[in-house]
C-alpha positions in Angstrom: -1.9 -15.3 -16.2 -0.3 -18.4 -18.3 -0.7 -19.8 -21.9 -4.5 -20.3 -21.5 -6.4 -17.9 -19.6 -5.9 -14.6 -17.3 -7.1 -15.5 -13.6 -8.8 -12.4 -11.4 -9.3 -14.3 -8.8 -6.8 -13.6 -6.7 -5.4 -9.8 -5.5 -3.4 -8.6 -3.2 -5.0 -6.1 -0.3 -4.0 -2.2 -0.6 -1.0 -2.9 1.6 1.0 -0.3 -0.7 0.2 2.7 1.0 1.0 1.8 4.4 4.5 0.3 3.2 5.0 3.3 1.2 4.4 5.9 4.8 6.5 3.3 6.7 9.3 4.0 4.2 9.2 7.6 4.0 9.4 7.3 8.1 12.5 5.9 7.6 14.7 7.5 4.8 13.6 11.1 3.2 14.4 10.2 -0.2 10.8 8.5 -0.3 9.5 12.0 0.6 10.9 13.3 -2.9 7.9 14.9 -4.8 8.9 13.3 -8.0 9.3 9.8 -6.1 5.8 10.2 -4.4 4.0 11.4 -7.9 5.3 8.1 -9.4 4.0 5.9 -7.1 0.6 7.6 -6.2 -1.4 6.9 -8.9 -0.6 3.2 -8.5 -1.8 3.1 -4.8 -4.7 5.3 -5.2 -6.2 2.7 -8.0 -5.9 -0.4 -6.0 -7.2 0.9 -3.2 -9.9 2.6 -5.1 -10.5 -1.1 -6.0 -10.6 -2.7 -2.7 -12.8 -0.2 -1.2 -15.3 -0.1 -4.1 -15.1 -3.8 -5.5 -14.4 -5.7 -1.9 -16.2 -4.3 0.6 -18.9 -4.9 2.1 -22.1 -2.9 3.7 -20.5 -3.4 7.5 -17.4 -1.7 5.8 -14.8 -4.9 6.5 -13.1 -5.6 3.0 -13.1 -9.3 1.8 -11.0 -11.9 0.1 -12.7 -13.9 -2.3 -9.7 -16.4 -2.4 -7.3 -17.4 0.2 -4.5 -16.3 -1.9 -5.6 -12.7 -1.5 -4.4 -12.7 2.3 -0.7 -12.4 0.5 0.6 -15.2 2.7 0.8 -17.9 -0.6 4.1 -16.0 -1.4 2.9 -15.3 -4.6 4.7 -12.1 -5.1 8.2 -10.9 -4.5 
């Protein structure tokens, strides 16, 4: 997003989840109800996302741009 437009081109895959379990694994204060009902809603919507919006009928998910892959180091 800049001064001109908003871009959706480019997303990041439902990586969130799977960091999230790898942190509880690792220190119980991720395991904290109150912790795990903050960050749920987030994760469940952008995997919602890929899995209804970038998927296809084989059931492989899809990148529309080669920024999606994460690897441009577009986010911290």
């Amino acid at each position: 997003m800049n001064d001109t437009y908003a871009s959706y081109s480019c997303v990041k895959p439902p990586v969130y989840g799977w960091a999230y379990r790898y942190m509880m694994r690792r220190s119980p204060v991720f395991k904290a109800k109150n912790r795990l009902e903050r960050v749920y809603e987030t994760v469940k919507k952008c995997t919602e996302f890929w899995m209804k919006e970038r998927i296809k009928s084989e059931g492989l998910l899809y990148y529309t741009h080669g920024n999606d892959s994460g690897w441009d180091n577009g986010t911290f």
